[in-house]
Structures are given as C-alpha cells and as structure tokens.
Biopython code that builds the backbone (N, CA, C, O; Angstrom):
import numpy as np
from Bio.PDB.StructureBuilder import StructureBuilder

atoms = [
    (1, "UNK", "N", (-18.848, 11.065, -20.075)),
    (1, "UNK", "CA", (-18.696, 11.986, -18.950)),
    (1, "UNK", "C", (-17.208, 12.236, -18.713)),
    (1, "UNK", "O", (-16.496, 11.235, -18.631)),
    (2, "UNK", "N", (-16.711, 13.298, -18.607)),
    (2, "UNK", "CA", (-15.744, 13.751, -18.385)),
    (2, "UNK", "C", (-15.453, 13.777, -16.692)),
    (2, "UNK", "O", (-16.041, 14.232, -15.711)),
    (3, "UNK", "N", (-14.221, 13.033, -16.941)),
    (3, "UNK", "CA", (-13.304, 12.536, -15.628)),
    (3, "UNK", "C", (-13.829, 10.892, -14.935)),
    (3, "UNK", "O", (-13.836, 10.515, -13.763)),
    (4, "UNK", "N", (-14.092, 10.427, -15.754)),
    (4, "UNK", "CA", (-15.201, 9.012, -15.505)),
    (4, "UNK", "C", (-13.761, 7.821, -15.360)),
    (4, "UNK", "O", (-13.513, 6.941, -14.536)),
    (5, "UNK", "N", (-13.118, 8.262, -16.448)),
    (5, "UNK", "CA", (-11.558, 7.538, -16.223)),
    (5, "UNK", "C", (-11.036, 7.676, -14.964)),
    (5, "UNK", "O", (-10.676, 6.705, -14.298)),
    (6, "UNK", "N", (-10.975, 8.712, -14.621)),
    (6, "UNK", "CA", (-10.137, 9.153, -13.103)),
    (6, "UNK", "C", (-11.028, 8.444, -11.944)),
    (6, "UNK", "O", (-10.589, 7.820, -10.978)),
    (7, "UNK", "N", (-12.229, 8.662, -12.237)),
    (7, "UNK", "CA", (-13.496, 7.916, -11.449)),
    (7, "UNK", "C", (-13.242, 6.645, -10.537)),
    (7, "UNK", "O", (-13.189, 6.408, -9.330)),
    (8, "UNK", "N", (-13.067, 5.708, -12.136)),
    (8, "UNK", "CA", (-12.966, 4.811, -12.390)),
    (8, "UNK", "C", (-12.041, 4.079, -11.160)),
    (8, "UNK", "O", (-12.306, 3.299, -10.245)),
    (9, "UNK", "N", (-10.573, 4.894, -11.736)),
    (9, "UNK", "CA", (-9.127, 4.843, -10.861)),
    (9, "UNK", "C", (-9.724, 4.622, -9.416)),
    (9, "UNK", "O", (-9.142, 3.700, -8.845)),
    (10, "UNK", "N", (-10.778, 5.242, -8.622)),
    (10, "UNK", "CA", (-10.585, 4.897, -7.645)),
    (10, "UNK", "C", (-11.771, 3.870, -6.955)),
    (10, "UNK", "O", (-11.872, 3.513, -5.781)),
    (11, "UNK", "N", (-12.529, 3.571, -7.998)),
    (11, "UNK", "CA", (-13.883, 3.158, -7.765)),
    (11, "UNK", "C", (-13.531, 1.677, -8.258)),
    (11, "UNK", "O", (-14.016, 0.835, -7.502)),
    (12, "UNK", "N", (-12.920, 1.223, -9.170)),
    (12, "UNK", "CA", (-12.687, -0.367, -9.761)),
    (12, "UNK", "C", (-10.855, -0.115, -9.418)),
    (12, "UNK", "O", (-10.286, -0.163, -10.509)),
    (13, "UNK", "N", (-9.825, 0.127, -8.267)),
    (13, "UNK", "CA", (-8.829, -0.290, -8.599)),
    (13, "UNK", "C", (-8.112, -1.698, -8.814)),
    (13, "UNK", "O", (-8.410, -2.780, -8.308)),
    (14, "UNK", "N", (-6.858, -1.320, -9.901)),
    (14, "UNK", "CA", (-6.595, -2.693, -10.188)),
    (14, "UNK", "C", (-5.192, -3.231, -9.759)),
    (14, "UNK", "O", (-4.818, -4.400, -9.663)),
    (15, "UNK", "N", (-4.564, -2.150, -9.542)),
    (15, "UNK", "CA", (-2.938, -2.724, -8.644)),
    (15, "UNK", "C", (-3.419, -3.219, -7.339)),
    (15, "UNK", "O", (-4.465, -2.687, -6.968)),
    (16, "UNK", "N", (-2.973, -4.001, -6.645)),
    (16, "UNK", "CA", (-3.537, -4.972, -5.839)),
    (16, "UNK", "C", (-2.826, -4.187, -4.476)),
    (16, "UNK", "O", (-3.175, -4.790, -3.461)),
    (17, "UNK", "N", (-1.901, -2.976, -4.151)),
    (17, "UNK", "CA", (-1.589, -2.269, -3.276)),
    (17, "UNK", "C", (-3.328, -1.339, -2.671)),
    (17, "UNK", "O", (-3.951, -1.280, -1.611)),
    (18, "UNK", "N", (-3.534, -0.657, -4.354)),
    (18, "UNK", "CA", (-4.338, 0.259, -4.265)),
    (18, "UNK", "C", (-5.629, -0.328, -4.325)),
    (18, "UNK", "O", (-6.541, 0.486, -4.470)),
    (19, "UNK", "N", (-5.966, -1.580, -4.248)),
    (19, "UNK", "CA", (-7.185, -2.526, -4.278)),
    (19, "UNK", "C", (-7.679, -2.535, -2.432)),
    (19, "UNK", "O", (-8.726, -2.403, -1.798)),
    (20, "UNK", "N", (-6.107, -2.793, -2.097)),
    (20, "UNK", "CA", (-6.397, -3.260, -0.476)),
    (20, "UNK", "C", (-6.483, -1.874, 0.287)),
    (20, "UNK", "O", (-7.387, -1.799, 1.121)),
    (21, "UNK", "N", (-5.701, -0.811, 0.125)),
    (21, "UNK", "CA", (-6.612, 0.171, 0.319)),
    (21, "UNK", "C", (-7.484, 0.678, 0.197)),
    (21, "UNK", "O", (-7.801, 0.999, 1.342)),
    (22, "UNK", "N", (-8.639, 1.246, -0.859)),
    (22, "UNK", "CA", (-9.820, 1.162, -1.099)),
    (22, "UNK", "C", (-10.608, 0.287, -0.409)),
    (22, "UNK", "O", (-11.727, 0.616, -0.016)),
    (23, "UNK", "N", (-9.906, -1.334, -0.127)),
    (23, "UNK", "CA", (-11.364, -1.856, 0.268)),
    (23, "UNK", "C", (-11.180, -1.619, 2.543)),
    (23, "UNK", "O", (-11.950, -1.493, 3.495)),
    (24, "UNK", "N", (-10.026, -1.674, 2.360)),
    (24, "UNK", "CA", (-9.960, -1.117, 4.159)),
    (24, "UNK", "C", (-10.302, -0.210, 4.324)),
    (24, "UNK", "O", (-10.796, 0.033, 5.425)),
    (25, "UNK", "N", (-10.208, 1.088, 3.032)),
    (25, "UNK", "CA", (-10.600, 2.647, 3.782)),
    (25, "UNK", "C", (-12.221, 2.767, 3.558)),
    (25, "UNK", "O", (-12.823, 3.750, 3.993)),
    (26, "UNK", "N", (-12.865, 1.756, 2.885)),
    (26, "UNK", "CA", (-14.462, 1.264, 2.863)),
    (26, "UNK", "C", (-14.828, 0.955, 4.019)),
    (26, "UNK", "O", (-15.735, 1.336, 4.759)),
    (27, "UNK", "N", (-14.072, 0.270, 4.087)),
    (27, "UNK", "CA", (-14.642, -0.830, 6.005)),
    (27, "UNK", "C", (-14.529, 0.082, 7.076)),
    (27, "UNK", "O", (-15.518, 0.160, 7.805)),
    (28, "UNK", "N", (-13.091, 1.126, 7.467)),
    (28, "UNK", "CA", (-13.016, 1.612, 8.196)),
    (28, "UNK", "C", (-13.260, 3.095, 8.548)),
    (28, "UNK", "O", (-13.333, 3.663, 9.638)),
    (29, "UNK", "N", (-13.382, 3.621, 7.051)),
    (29, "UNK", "CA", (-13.540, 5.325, 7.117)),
    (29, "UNK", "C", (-15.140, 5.036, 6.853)),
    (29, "UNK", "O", (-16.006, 5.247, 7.703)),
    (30, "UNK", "N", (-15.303, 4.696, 5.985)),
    (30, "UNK", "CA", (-16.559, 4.590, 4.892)),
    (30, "UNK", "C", (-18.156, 4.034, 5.838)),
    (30, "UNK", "O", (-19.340, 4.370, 5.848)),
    (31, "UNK", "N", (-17.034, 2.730, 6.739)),
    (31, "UNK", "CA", (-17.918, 1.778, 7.476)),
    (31, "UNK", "C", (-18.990, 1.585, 6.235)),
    (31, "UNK", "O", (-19.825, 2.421, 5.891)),
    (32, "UNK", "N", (-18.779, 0.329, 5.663)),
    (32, "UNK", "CA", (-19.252, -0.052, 4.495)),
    (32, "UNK", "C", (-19.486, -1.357, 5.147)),
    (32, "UNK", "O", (-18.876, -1.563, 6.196)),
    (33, "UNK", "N", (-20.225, -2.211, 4.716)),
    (33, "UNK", "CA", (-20.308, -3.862, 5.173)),
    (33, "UNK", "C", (-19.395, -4.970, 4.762)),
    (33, "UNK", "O", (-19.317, -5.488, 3.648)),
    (34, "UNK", "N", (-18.873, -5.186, 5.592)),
    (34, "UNK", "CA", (-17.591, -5.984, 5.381)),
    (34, "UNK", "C", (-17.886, -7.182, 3.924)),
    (34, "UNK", "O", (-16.984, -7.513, 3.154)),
    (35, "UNK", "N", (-18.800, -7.493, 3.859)),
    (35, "UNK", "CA", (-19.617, -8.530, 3.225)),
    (35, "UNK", "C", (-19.830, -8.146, 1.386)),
    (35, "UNK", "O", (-19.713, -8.746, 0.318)),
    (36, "UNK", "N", (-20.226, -6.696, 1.899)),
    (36, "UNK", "CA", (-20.488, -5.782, 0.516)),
    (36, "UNK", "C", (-18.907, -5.692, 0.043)),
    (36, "UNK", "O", (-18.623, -6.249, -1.017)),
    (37, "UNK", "N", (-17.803, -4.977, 0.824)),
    (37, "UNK", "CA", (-16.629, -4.957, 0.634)),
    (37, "UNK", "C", (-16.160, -5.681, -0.175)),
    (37, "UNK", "O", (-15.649, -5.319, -1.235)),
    (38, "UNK", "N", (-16.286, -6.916, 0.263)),
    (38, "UNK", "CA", (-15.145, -8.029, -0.067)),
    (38, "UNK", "C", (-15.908, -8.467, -1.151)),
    (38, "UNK", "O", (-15.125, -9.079, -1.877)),
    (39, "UNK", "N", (-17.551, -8.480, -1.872)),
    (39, "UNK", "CA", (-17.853, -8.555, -3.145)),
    (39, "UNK", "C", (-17.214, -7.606, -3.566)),
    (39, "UNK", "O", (-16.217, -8.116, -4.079)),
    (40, "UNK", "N", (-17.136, -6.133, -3.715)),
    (40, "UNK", "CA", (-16.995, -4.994, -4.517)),
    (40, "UNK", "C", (-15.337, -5.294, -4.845)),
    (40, "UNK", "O", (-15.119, -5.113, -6.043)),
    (41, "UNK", "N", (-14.431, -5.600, -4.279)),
    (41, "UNK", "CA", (-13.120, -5.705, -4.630)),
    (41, "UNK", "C", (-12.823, -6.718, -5.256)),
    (41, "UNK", "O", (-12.035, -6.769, -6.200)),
    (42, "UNK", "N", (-13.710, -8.021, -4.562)),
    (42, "UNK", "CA", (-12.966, -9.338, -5.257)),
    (42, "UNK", "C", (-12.562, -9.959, -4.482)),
    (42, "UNK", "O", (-11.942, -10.931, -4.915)),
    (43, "UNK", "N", (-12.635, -9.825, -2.959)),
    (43, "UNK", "CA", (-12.246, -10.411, -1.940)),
    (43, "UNK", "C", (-13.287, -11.584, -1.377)),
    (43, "UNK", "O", (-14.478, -11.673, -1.676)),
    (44, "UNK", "N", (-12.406, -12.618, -0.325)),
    (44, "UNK", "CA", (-13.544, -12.977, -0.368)),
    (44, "UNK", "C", (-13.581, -12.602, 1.709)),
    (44, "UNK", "O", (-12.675, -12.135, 2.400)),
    (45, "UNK", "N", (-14.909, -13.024, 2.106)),
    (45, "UNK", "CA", (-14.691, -11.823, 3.251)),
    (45, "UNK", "C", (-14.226, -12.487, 4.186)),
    (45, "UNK", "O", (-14.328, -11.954, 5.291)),
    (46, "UNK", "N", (-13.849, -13.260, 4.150)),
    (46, "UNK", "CA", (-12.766, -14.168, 5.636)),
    (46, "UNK", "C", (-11.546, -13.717, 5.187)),
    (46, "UNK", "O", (-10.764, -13.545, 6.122)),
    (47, "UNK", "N", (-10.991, -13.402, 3.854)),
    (47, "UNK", "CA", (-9.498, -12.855, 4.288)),
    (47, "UNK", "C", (-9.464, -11.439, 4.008)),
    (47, "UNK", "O", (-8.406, -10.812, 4.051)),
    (48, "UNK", "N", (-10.835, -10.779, 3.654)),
    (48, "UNK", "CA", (-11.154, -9.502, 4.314)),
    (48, "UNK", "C", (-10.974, -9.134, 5.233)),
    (48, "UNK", "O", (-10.359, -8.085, 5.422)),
    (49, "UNK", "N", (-11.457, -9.879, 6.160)),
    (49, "UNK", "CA", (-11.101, -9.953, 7.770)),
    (49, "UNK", "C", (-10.123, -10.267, 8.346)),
    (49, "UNK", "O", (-9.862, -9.620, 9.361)),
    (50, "UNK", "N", (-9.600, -10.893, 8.116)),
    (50, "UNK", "CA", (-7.975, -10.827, 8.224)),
    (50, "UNK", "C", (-6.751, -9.675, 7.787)),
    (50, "UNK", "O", (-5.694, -9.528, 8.400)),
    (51, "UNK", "N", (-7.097, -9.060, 6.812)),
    (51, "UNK", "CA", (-6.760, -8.167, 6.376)),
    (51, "UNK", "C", (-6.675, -7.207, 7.038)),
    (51, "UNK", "O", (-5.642, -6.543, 7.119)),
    (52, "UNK", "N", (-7.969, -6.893, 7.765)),
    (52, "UNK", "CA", (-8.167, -5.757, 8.688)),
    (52, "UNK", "C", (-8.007, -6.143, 9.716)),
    (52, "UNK", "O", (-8.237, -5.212, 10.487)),
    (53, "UNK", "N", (-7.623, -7.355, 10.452)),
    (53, "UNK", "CA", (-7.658, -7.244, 11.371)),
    (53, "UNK", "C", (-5.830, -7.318, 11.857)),
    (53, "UNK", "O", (-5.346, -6.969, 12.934)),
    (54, "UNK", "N", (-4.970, -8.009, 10.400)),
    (54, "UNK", "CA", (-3.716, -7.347, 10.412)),
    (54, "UNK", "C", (-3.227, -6.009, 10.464)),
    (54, "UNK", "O", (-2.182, -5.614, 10.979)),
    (55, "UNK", "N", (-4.393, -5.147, 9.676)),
    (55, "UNK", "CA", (-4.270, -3.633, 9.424)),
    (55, "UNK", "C", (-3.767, -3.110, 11.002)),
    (55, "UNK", "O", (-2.633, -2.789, 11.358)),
    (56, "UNK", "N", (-5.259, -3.158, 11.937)),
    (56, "UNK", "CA", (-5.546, -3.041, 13.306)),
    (56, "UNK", "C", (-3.901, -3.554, 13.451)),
    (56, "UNK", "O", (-2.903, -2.894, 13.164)),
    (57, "UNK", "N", (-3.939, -4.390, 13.776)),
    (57, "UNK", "CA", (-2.669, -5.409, 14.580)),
    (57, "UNK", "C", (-1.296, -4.154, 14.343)),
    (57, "UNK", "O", (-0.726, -3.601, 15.283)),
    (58, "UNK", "N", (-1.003, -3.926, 12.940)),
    (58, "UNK", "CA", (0.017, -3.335, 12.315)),
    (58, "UNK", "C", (0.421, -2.068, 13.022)),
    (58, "UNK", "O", (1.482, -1.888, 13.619)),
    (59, "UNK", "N", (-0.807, -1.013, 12.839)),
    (59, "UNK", "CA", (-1.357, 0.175, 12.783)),
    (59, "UNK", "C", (-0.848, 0.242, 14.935)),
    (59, "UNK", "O", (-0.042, 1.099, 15.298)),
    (60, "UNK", "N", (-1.329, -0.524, 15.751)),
    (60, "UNK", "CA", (-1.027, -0.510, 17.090)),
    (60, "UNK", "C", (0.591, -0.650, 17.399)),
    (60, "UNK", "O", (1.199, -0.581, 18.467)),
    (61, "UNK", "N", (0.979, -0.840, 16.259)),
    (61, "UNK", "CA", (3.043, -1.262, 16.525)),
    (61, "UNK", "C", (3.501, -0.093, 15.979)),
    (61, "UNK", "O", (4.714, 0.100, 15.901)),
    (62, "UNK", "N", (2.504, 0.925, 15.487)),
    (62, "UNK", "CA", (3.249, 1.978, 15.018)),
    (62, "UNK", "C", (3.638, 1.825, 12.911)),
    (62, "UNK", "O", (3.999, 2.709, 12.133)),
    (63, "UNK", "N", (3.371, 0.469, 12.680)),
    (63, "UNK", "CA", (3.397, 0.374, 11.141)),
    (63, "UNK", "C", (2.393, 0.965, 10.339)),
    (63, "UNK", "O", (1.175, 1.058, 10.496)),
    (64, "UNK", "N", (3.187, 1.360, 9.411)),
    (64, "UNK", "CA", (2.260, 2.009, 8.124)),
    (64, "UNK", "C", (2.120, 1.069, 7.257)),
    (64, "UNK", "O", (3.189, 0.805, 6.707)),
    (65, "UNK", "N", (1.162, 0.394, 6.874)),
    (65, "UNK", "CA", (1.616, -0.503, 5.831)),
    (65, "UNK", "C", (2.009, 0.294, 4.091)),
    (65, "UNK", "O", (1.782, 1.488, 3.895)),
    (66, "UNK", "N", (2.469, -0.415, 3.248)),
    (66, "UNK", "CA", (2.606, 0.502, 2.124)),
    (66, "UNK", "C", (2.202, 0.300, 1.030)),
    (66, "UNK", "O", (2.793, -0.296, 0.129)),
    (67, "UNK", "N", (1.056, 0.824, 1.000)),
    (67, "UNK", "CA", (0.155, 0.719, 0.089)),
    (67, "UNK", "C", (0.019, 1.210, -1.069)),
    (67, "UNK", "O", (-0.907, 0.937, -1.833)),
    (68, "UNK", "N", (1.318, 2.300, -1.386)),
    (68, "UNK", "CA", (2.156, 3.082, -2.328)),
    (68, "UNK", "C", (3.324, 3.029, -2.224)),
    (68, "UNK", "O", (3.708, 3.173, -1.063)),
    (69, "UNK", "N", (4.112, 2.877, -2.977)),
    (69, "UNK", "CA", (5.666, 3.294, -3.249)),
    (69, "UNK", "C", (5.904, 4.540, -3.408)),
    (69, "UNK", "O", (5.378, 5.274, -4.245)),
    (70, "UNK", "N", (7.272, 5.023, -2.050)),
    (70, "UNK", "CA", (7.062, 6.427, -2.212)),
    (70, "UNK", "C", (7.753, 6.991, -3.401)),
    (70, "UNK", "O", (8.752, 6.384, -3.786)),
    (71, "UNK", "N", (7.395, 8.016, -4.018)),
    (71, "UNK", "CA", (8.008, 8.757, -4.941)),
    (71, "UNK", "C", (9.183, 9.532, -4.867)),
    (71, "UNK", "O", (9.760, 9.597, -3.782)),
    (72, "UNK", "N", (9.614, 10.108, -5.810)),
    (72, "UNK", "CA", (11.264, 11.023, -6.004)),
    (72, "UNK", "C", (10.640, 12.163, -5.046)),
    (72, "UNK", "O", (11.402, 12.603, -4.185)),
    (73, "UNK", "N", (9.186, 12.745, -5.113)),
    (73, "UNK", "CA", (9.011, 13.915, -4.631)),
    (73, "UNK", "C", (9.084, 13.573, -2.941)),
    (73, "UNK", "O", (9.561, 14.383, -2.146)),
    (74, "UNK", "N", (8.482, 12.121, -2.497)),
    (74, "UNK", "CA", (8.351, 12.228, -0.396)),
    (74, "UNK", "C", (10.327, 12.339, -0.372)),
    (74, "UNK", "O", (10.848, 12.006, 0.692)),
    (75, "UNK", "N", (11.012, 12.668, -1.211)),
    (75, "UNK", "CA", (12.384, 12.070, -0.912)),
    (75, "UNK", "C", (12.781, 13.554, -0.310)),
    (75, "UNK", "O", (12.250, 14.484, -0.918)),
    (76, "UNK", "N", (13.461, 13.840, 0.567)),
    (76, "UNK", "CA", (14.039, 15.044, 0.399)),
    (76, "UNK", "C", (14.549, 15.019, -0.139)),
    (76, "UNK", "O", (14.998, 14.081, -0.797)),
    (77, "UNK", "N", (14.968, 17.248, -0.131)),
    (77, "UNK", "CA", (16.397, 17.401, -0.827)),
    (77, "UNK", "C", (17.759, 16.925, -0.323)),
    (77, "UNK", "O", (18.162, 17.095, 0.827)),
    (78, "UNK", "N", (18.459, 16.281, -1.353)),
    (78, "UNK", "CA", (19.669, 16.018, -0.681)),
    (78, "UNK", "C", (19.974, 14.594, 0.109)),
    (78, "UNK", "O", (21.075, 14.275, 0.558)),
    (79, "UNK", "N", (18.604, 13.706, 0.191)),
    (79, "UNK", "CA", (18.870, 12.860, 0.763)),
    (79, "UNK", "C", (17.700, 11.751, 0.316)),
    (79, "UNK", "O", (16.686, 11.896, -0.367)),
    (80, "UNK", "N", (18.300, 10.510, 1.027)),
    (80, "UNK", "CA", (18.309, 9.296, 0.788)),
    (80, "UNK", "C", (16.227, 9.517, 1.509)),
    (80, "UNK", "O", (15.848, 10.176, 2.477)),
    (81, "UNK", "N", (15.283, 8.563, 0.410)),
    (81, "UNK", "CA", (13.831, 8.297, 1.492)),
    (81, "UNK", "C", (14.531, 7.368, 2.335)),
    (81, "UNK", "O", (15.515, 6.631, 2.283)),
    (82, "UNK", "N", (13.142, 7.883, 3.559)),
    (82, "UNK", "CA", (13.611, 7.410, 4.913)),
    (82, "UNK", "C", (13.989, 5.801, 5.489)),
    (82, "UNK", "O", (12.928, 5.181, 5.557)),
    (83, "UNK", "N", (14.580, 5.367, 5.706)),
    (83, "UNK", "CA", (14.881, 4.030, 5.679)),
    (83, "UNK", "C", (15.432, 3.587, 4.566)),
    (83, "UNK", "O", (15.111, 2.466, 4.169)),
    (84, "UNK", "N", (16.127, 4.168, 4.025)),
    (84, "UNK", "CA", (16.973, 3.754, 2.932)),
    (84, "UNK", "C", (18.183, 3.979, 2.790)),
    (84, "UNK", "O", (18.631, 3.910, 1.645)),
    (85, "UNK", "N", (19.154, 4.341, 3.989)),
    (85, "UNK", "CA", (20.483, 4.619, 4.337)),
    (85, "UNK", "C", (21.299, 3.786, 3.497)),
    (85, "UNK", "O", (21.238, 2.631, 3.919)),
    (86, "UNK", "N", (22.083, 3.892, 2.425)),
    (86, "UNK", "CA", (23.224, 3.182, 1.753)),
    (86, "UNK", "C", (24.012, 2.956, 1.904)),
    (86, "UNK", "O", (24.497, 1.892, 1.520)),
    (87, "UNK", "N", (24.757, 4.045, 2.721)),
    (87, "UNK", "CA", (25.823, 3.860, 3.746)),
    (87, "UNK", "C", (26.223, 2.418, 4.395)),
    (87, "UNK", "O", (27.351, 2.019, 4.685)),
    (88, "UNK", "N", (25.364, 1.961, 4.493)),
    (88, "UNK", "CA", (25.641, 0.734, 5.134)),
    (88, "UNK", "C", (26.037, -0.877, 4.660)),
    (88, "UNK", "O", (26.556, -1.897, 5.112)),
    (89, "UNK", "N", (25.458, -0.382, 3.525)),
    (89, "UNK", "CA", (25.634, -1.744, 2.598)),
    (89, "UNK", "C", (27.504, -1.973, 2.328)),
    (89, "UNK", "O", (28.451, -1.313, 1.900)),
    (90, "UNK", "N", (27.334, -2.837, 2.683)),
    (90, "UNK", "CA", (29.382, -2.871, 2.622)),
    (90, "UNK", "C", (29.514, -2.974, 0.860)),
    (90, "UNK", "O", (28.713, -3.230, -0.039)),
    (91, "UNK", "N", (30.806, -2.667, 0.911)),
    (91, "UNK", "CA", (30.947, -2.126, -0.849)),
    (91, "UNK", "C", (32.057, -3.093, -1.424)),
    (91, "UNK", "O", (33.098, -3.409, -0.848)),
    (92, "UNK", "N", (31.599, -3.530, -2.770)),
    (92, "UNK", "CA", (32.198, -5.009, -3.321)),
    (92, "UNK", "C", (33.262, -4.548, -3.476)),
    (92, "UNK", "O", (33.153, -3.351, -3.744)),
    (93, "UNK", "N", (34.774, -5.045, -3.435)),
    (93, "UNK", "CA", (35.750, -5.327, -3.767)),
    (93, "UNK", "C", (35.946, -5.747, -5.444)),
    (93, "UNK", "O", (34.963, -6.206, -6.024)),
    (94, "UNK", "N", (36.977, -5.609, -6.038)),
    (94, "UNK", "CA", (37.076, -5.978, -7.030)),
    (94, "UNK", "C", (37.302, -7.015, -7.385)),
    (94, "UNK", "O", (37.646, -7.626, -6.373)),
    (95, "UNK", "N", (37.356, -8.024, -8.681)),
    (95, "UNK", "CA", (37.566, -9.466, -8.197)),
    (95, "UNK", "C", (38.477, -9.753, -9.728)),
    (95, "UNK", "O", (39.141, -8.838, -10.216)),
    (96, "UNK", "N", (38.418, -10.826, -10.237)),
    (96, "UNK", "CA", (39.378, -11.370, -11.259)),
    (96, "UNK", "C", (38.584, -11.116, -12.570)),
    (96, "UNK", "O", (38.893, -10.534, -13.611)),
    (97, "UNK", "N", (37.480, -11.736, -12.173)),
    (97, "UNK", "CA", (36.169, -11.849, -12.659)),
    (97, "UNK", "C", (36.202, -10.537, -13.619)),
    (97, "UNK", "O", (36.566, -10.516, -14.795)),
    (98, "UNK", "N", (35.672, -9.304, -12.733)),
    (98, "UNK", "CA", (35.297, -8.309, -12.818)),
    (98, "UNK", "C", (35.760, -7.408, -13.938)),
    (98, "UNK", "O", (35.323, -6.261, -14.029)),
]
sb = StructureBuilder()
sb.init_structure("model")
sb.init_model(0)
sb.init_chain("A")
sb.init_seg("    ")
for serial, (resi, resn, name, xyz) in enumerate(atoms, 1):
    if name == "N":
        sb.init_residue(resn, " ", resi, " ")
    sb.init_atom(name, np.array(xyz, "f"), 0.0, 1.0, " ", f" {name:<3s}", serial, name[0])
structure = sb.get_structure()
C-alpha cells in the first residue's frame, strides 16, 4: 500500500520526542484509554500519568514542551530562533594556548 511508510511514521513512532507526543495527543485529543496508551507506545501507565499530568502542570505556566526541534524554516529572516539571543554569551579572549 502506498504511503503505509508515512503511516507508519505516525502510528509506531520511534524518536522518543515524537513517541511522547503521539501518546499525549491519544489521551488528550483522541481521549484514548490511558491503559491502552501506555501499551500502544511502550509506556508503562503510571509514568503515563505522570507524563500528563506534567504536560497539564507545564501547559498552565504557559510552557510548550518540545517535542520537536525547531527548524531553519520557524527561524526568521534575519534573525536568531526565539530564545536564542547570542549576543549575550561573553566572547573568549585569546590565550597562549590558542
């Protein structure tokens, strides 16, 4: 079957970012059984639950957790992704060494 690979990608993920999404956006969009969840990923469901209930916790402070690394494209033009100011890092001196 054609596109069964791509399928796959989101139905068995295996980077452990894109694992814990899939199995929270089950529980919480999906409302899937926490129980079923945490078989289908590999979890087991007490730190399923924890998981989500850090999510919750996170999500109320205003955090995103990051469940992707952003790419060259979320970057603007011209500038640094957000929270990544360089400016600031004080800049090495030269040494003997060097």
């Amino acid at each position: 079957m054609e596109g069964s690979q791509d399928r796959r990608f989101f139905l068995e993920p295996e980077q452990t970012f894109h694992r814990r999404y899939e199995a929270l956006r089950a529980i919480l969009v999906d409302e899937e059984p926490i129980d079923r969840v945490a078989e289908r990923f590999g979890y087991k469901t007490s730190a399923l639950r924890s998981m989500v209930s850090r999510f919750r916790a996170d999500r109320r402070r205003g955090v995103t957790p990051p469940f992707f690394s952003p790419t060259v494209a979320a970057v603007p033009a011209g500038g640094a992704a957000k929270g990544t100011d360089r400016s600031a890092r004080p800049r090495r001196l030269p040494t003997a060494a060097s």
